[in-house]
N, C-alpha and C positions, 0 to 999 in steps of 0.2 A: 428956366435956365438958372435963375438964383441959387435953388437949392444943389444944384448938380456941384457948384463950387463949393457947398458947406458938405457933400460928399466927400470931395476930392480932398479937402484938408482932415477929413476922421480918417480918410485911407490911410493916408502919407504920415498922420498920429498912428493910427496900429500899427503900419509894416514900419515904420524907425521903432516906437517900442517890442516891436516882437524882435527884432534886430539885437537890441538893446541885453534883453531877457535871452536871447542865444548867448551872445558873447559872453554876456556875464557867467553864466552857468560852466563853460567850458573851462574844465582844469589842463593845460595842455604847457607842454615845457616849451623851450626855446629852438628844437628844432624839430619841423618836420610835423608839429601840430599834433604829436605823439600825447597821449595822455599820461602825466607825470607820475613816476615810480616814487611814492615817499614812505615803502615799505620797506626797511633790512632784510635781508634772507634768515633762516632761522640760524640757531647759534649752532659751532660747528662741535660733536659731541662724540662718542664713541672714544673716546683718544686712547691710545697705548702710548707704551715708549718700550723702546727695545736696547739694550746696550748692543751695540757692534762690535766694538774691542774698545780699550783703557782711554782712547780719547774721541771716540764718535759715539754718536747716540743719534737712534730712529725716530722722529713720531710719528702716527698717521693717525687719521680720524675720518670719520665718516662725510659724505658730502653735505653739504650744505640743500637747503631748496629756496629758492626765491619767487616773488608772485607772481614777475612779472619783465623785467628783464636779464634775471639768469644773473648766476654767482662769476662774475669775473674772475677773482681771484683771493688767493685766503693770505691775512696775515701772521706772521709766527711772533711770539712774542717770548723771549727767553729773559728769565727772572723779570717779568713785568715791563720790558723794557723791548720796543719792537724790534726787530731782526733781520726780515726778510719778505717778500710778498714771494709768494707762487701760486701758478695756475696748478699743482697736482694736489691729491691729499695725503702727500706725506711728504716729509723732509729729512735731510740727515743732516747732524752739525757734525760739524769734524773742527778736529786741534783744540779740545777741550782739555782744561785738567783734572787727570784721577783723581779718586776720592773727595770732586768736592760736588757737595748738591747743585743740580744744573734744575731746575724750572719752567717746565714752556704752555702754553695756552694761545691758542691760534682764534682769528675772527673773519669771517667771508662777508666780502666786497661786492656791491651787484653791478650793473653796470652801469645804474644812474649814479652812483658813487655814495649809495647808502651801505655804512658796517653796521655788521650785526652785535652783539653784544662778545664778548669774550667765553670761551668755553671753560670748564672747569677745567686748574691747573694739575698738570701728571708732572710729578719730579722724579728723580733718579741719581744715584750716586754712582760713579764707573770704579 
C-alpha cells in the first residue's frame, strides 16, 4: 500500500504538468478561444484613378486577401492624410478643387483589427 501513494502523487505531477504544457502552448485571443489573427491582409494594389468631372475623382483597386479573418474594411488615405474607411473597392471624392494635385493610397483592415501596409500612391490633377 505505501507505494500506491508514491503513484498517486507522480500521476497528479504529470496530469498538472501536461495541463500546464496545454495552456501554455495555446495562442488563443480573448474571445471565444479563437486562435489569434496577428497577420495584416496583403497590401491593397492595382489602384487607378479616374477623373469624373472638374471636382470628383474615382479610385479603385484590387481586393485585398487575409489569412485568416477576412478584410473588414479598406482605408483611403488622401495626400497622406486618412479620409474615409469603406467596405467597397472603390471610392469617389467629390467637392475637390481643379487643377490642383489630389493623392490617395488606401490600406485593408482584417477583422482582428490588423492594417495592412499602404498601397502605392496614384495622383491626379482635374
Amino acid at each position: 500500500m505505501k507505494g500506491s501513494g508514491r503513484y498517486n502523487q507522480c500521476f497528479i505531477y504529470l496530469l498538472v504538468l501536461s495541463m500546464l504544457i496545454l495552456v501554455g502552448s495555446c495562442t488563443c485571443d480573448k474571445n471565444g478561444g479563437k486562435p489569434s489573427d496577428g497577420v495584416p491582409p496583403t497590401v491593397p494594389n492595382g489602384l487607378s484613378i479616374t477623373g469624373v468631372s472638374m471636382t470628383e475623382i474615382k479610385v479603385a483597386w484590387k481586393q485585398s486577401v487575409d489569412n485568416q479573418s477576412g478584410v473588414k474594411e479598406y482605408k483611403v488615405y488622401r495626400n497622406g492624410t486618412f479620409l474615409k474607411a469603406t467596405k467597397e473597392t472603390s471610392f469617389s471624392d467629390t467637392g475637390l478643387t481643379p487643377k490642383v494635385k489630389t493623392c490617395y493610397n488606401i490600406s485593408a483592415l482584417d477583422g482582428a483589427g490588423n492594417e495592412s501596409g499602404r498601397s502605392t500612391e496614384v495622383c491626379a490633377i482635374l
